[in-house]
C-alpha positions as CSV (number, residue, x, y, z in Angstrom):
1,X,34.0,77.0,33.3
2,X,33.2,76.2,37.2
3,X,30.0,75.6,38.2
4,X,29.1,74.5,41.7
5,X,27.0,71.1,41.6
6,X,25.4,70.2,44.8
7,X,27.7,72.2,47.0
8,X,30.7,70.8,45.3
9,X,32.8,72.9,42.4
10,X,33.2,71.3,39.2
11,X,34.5,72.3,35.7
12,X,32.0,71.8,32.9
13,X,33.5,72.7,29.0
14,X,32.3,75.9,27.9
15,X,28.5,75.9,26.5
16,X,27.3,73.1,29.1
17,X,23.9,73.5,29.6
18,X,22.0,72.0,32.7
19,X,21.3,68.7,30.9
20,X,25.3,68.4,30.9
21,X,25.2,69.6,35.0
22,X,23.0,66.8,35.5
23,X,24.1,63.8,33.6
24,X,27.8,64.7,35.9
25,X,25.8,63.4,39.1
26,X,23.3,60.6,37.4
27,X,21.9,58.7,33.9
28,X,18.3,59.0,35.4
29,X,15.9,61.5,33.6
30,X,13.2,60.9,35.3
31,X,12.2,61.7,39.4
32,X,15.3,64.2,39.0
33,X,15.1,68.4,39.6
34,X,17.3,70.8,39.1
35,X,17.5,74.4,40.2
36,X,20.0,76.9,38.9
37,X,21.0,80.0,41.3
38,X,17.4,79.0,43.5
39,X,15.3,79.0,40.1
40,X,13.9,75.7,39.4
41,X,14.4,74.8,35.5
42,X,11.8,72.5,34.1
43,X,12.9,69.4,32.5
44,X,11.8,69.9,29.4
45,X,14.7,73.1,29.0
46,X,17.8,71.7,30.4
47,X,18.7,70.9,26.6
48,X,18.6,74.3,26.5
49,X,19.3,76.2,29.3
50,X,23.2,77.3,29.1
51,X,25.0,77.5,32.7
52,X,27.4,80.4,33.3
53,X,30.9,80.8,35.0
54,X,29.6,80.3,39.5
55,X,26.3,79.1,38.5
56,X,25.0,77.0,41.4
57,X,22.9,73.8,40.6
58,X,20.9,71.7,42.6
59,X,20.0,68.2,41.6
60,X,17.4,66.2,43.4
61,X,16.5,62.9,42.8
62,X,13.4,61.0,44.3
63,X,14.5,58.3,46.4
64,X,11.6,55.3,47.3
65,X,12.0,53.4,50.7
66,X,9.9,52.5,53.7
């Protein structure tokens, strides 16, 4: 299936779920977010929160600096 991930299309098997999205773009778990379609999807559902065919996903991660 294509998603697109940050602005950029990807093909993810069949059945990915937003955990899947995610670990495409980065191994961190933690100071990540994700929105699907403009919905924000807590952390503790990406295990289970199936993306569909065109989905769009945002993934944010926290970046420290001064």
């Amino acid at each position: 299936m294509r998603v697109v991930i940050n602005g950029t299309a990807r093909e993810l098997p069949d059945g990915a779920t937003v955990a899947h999205a995610v670990r495409t773009l980065t191994d961190m778990t933690t100071g990540v977010a994700v929105a699907v379609n403009d919905e924000v999807v807590t952390r503790g559902t990406w295990d289970t929160t199936p993306l569909s065919e065109a989905d769009r996903v945002e993934v944010l991660t926290a970046v420290q600096g001064g």
